[in-house]
VOGU-3710 file (C-alpha; in Angstrom, 3 decimals, decimal comma):
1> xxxxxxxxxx> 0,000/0,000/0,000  1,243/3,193/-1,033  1,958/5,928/1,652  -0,741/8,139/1,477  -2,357/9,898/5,224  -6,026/9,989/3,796  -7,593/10,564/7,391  -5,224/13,971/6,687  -7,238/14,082/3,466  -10,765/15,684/3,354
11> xxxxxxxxxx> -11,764/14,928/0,417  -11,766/11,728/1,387  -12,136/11,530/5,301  -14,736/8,967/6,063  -15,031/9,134/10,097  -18,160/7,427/10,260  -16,221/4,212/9,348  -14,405/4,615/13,191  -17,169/3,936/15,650  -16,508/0,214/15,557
21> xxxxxxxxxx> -20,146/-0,844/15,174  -21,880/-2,575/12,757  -19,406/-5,071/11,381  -19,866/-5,716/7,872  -19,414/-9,059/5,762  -16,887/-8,783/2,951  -19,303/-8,922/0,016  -20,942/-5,925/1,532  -18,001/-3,703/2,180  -17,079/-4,739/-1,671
31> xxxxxxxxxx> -20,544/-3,419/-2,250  -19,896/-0,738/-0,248  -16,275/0,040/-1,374  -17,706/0,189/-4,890  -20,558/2,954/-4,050  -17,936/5,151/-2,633  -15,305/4,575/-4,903  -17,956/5,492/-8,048  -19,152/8,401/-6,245  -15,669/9,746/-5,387
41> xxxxxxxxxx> -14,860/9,484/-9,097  -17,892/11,449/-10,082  -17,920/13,728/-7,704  -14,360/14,340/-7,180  -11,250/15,453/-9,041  -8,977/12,358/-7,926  -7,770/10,283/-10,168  -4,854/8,836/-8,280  -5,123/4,957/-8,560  -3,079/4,295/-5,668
51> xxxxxxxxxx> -5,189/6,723/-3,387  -7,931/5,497/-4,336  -6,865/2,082/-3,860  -5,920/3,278/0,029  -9,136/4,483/0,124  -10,643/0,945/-0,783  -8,697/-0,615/1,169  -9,401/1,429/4,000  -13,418/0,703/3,726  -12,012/-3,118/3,930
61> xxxxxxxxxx> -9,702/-2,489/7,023  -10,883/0,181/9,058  -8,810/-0,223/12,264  -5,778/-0,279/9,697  -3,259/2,748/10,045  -3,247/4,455/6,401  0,273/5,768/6,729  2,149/2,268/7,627  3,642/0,446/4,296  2,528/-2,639/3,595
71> xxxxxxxxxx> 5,430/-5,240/3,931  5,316/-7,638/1,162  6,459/-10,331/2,421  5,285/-9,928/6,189  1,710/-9,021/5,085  1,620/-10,729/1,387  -2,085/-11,336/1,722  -2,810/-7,897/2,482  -0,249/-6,464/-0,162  -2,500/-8,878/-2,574
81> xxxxxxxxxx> -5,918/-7,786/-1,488  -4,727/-3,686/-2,478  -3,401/-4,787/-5,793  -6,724/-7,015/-6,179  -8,768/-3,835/-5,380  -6,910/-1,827/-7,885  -7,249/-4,030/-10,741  -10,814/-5,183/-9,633  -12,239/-1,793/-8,599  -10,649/1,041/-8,787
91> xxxxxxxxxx> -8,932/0,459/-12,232  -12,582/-0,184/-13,866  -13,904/2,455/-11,806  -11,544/4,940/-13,364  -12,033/3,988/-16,790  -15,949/3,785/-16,815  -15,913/7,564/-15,369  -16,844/6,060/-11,890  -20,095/3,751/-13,484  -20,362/0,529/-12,040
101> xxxxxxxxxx> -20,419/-2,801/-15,506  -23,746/-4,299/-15,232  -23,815/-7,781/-16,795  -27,041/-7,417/-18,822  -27,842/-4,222/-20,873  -31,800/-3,887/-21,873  -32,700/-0,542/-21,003  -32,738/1,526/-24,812  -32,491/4,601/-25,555  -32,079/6,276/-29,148
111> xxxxxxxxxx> -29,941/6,142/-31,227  -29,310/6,163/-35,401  -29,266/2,654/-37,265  -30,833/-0,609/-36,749  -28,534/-3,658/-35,218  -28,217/-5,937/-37,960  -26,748/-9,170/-36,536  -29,151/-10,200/-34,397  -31,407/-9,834/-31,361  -29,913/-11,905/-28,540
121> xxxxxxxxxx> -25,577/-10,907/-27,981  -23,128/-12,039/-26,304  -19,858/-9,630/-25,509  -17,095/-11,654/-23,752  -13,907/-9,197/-22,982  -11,261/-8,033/-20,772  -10,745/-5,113/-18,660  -11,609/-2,808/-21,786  -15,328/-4,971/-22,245  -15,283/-4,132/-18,127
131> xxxxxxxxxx> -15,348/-0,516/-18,418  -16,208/1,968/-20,363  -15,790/0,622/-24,134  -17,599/-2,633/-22,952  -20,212/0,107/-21,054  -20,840/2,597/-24,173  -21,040/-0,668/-26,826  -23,190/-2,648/-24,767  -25,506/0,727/-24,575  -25,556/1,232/-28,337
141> xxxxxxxxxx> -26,558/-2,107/-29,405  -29,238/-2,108/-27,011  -30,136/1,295/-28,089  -30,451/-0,313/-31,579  -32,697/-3,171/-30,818  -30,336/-5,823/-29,240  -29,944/-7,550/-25,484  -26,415/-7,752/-24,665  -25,218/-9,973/-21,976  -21,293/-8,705/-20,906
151> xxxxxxxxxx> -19,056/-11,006/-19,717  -15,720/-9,127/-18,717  -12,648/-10,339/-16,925  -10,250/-8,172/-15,886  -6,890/-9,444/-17,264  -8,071/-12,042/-19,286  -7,075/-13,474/-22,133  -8,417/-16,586/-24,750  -6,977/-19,241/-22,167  -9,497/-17,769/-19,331
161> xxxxxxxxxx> -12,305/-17,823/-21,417  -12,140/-21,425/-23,442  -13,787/-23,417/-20,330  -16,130/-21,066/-19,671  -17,324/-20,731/-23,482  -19,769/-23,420/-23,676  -21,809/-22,663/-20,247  -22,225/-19,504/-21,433  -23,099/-19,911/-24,974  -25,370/-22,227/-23,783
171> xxxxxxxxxx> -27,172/-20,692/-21,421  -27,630/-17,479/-23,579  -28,190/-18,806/-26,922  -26,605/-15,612/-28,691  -27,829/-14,701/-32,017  -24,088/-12,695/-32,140  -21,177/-13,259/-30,332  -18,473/-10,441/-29,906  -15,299/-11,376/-28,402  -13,074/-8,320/-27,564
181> xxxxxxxxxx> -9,518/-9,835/-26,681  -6,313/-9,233/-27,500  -4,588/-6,723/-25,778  -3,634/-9,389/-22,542  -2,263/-11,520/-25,680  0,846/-9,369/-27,234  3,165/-10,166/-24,763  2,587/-14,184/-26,478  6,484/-14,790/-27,575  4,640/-17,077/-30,609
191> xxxxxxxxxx> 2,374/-15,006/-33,478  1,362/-18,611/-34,421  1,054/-19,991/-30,794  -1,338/-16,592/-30,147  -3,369/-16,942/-33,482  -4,043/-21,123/-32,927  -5,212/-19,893/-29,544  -7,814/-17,427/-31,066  -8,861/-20,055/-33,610  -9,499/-22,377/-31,008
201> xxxxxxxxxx> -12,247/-19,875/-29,381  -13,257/-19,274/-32,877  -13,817/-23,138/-33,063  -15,429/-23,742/-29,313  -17,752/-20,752/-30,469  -18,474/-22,377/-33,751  -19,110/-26,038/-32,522  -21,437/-25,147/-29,506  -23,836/-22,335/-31,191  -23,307/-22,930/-34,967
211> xxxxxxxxxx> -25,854/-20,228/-35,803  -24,708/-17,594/-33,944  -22,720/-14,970/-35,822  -18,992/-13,883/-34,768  -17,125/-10,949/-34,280  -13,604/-10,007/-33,425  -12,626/-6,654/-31,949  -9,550/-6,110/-31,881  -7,508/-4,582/-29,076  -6,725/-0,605/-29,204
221> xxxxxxxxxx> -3,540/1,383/-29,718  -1,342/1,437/-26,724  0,622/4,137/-25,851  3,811/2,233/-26,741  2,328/1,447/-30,129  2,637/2,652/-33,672  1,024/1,972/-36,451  3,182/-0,724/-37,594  2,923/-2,483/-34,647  -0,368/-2,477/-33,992
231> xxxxxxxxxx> -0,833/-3,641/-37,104  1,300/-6,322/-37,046  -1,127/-7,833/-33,988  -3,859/-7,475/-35,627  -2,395/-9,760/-38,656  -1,967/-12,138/-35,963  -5,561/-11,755/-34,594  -6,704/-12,363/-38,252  -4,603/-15,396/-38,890  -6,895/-17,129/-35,977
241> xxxxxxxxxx> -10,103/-16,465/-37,716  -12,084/-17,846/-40,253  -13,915/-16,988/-43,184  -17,625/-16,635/-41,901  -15,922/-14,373/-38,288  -15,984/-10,591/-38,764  -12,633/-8,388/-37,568  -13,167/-4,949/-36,591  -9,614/-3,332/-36,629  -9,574/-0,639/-33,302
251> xxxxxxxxxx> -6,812/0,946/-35,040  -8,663/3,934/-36,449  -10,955/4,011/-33,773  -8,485/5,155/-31,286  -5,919/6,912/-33,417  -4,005/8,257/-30,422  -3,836/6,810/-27,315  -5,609/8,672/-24,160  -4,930/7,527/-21,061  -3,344/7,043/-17,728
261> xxxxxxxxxx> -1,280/3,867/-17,570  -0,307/3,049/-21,036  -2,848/0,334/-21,899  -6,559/1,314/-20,856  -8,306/4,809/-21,635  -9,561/7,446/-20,062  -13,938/7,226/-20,251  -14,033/9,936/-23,124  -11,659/8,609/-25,621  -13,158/4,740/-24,532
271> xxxxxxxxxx> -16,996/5,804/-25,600  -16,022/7,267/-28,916  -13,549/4,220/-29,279  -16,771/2,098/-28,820  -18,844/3,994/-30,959  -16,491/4,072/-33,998  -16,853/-0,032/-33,500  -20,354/-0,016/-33,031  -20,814/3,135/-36,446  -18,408/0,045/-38,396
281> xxx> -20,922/-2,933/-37,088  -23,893/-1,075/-38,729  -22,085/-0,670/-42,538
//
């Protein structure tokens, strides 16, 4: 845990969390932990992911003192918990502009163009599908006629989501299924090893809901990136699919990168990323 005094902080001095009373189970500080966090983010100007992280973890361990280190090694369960809450919380919080990833998105509201590929979708995706791309493109193909069920794992990859395929695909029965994966695969050191994975979900996709129609979305530009090398992934990406699975290219939907930590956007720059893909879906 990073050093940061936030009981010297007002913006974020919670002293109704000291009386001792009322002891909470973990999934409802989580719950609770995530209606502060969002409203800090909306209603704040922080954007430090390590204070916010403190002040997540502080909702979790309220008899903690904020301006002690963690020790890794003396408290490693408690140094993993804080990174867990950044990369499970505050991270998405951030991105989605302090909005909470429902699973299911039916609510519509207008919007210009018809969804073409069919009523019933499924979007599987990483920490981008989590927050506010995965947010803004669930919202538009609802808008448009469609009932998106999002399935997002933080720091996932094609290897995370093979197993869980089939359940899901099952107990959906997508008309459309949109896989948005990629970015968590670049660091692969084999462009064929990384493309017979994709073809593999490509395949599990294919053999348990033959009807259903595929897309591939591939990941954005990184801040590291250039054109070339972007490019170069998304030949890879490609190389996995088949004939009857349409690619969507993210390239020129997020011609420079806007962001924070190199890899995931800031909540502006992610909406108009999604609705480039979504404008691209309907030609």
């Amino acid at each position: 845990m990073h050093d940061v005094d936030l009981h010297g902080d007002p913006e974020l001095e919670l002293p109704w969390l000291d009386d001792g009373e009322g002891e909470l189970a973990a999934p409802e500080r989580r719950q609770l932990a995530q209606a502060v966090l969002a409203a800090v983010v909306r209603g704040t100007a922080i954007r430090d992911p390590n204070r916010l992280t403190n002040l997540v973890f502080h909702l979790h361990h309220p008899d903690r003192d904020l301006s002690a280190r963690l020790d890794p090694k003396r408290e490693a369960v408690l140094a993993r918990q804080w990174r867990e809450l950044q990369e499970q919380l505050v991270r998405p919080a951030l991105a989605g502009g302090g909005t909470t990833a429902p699973t299911t998105t039916t609510a519509p509201t207008t919007t210009s163009g018809r969804w073409p590929w069919g009523r019933r979708v499924l979007l599987v995706g990483d920490s981008h599908t989590h927050g506010a791309f995965g947010i803004e493109l669930a919202r538009l193909i609802t808008a448009a006629g469609g009932t998106v069920q999002r399935e997002a794992k933080i720091g996932s990859a094609v290897n995370y989501w093979l197993p869980r395929l089939p359940e899901l695909l099952r107990t959906h029965s997508p008309d459309v299924v949109i896989v948005a994966l990629g970015a968590n695969m670049r660091g692969y050191p084999s462009a064929s090893g990384t493309s017979r994975w994709i073809r593999r979900a490509v395949e599990a996709i294919a053999r348990e809901r033959p009807s259903a129609r595929r897309i591939w979305i591939g990941p954005p530009r990184e801040r590291k990136d250039s054109d070339a090398t972007l490019a170069a992934f998304d030949r890879i990406i490609r190389d996995g699919l088949d004939g009857d699975t349409r690619f969507v290219a993210s390239d020129r939907h997020t011609p420079a990168y806007v962001g924070r930590d190199g890899v995931h956007y800031d909540a502006g720059p992610a909406r108009a990323w999604a609705q480039g893909v979504f404008a691209e879906l309907l030609r």
